[in-house]
N, C-alpha and C positions, 0 to 999 in steps of 0.2 A: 286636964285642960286648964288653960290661966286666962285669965279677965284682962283686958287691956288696961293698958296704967292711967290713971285718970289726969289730965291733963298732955298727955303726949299722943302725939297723933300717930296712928297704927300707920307702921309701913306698908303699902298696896301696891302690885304694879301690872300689869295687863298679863294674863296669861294664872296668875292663881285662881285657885279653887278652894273658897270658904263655904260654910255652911253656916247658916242664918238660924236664929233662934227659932220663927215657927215657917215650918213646911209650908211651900207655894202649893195650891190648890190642886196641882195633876197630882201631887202626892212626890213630889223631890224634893229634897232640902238641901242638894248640894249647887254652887253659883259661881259659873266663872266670870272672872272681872274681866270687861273687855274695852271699858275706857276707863283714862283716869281725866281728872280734870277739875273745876268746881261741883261737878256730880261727877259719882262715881259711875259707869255701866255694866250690869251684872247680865250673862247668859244663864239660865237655868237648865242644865246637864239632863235632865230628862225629858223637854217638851221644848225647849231652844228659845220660848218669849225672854224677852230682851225690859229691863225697868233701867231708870236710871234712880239711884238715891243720890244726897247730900251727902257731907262728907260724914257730920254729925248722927246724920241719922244711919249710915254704913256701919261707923263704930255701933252705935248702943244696936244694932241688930246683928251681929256677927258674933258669933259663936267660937268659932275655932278656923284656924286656917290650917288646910288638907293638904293643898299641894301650895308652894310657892315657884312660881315662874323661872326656871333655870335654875333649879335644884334637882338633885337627883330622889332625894328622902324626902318624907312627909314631912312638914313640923320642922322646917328647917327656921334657924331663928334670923330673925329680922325684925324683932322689936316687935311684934304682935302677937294675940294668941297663937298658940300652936294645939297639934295634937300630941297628946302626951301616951 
């Protein structure tokens, strides 16, 4: 897994599946993004509640990106974490 670069903004776009440093309380930790905008909006893949974070606060909580939206493979690159 790799760290996002510190001043460049992680590429995001509707339809990926990141996983966030700590676990949403039903007990899932994987999040699909489902708006972009000045907040970003995350589905949670196990129990469906819906947050919206900033964009800042998206980066330093994101972990690794799982799927990217119109890729076929996990960890496909786009300038952001991946799964390695």
């Amino acid at each position: 897994m790799s760290e996002p670069a510190s001043g460049r903004p992680v590429s995001v776009q509707p339809g990926d599946v990141v996983r966030l440093r700590k676990p949403h309380p039903c007990g899932g930790a994987d999040w699909t993004v489902v708006r972009i905008g000045a907040d970003i909006g995350l589905k949670c893949t196990t129990c469906q509640h819906r947050v919206m974070l900033t964009r800042p606060e998206f980066e330093r909580r994101v972990k690794v990106f799982l799927r990217h939206a119109g890729s076929d493979q996990a960890g496909a690159s786009t300038g952001g974490p991946t799964a390695e």
